[in-house]
C-alpha positions in Angstrom: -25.9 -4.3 5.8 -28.3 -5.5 8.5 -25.3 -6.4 11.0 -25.5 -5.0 14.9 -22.5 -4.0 16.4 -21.9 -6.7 18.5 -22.0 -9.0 15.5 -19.1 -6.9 14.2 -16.5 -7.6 17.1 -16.5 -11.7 17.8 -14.4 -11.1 20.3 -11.1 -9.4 21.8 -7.5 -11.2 20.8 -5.8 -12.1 23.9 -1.9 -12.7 23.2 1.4 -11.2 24.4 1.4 -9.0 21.5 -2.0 -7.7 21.9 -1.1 -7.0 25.6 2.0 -5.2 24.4 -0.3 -2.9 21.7 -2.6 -1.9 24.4 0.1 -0.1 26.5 0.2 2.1 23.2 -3.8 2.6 23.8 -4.0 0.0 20.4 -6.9 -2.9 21.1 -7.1 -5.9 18.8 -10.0 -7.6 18.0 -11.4 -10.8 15.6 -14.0 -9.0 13.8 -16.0 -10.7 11.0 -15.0 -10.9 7.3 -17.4 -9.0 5.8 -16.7 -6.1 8.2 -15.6 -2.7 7.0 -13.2 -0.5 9.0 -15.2 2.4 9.0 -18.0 0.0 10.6 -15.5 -1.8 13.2 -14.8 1.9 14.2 -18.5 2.5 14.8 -18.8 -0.5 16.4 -16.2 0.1 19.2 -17.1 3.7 19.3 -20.7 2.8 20.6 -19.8 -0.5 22.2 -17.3 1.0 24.6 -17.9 4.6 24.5 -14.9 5.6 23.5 -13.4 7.9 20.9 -11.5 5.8 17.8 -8.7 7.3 16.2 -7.5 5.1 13.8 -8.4 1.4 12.1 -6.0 -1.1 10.9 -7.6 -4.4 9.6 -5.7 -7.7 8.1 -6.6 -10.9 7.1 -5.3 -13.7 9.3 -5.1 -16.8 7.2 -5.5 -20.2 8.6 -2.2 -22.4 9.3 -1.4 -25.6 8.3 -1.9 -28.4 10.9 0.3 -31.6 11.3 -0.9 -35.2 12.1 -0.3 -38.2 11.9 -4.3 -38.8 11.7 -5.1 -36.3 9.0 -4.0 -33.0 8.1 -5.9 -29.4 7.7 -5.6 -26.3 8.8 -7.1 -23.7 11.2 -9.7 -21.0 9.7 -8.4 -17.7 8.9 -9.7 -14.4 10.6 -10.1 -11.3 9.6 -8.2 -8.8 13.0 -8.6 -5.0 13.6 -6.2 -3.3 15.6 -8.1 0.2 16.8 -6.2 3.0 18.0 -8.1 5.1 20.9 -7.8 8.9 21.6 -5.0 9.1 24.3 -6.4 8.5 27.9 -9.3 6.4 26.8 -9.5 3.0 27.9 -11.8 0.2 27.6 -12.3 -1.1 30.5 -13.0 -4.4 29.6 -9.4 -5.5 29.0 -7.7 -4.0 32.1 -7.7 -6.5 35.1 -7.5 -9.6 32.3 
């Protein structure tokens, strides 16, 4: 597929959770659909410089909305949580 790796990762997931997962040296990211682990690995690999051990990837789907004026839903994601070697860090997170 002709996708570059910053393509791949849209961008990091910011949430009390996610904060909670990186003190385990897990980082989660929105990543696009058509994304495969083994090239979400790659991607952070090269992006970041930093050694991936291990690739978990879900389907978000969109929830409903209420209104009163009409009702929908948000869009669902596809997120990847990637485990690092211990000790690595990306960099970019820390300080947020």
């Amino acid at each position: 597929t002709g996708m570059t790796y910053d393509q791949i990762l849209i961008r990091p997931v910011l949430s009390e959770k996610s904060n909670l997962l990186r003190e385990e040296g897990k980082y989660v990211f929105k990543v696009r659909p058509d994304a495969s682990k083994i090239q979400i690995k790659e991607a952070v690999a090269r992006l970041f410089g930093v050694k991936v051990v291990d690739c978990t990837v879900m389907n978000v789907f969109g929830k409903m909305k209420r209104g009163r004026t009409r009702p929908g839903r948000t869009s669902s994601w596809k997120k990847a949580i990637v485990r690092l070697a211990p000790g690595e860090t990306i960099k970019v997170f820390e300080g947020v």
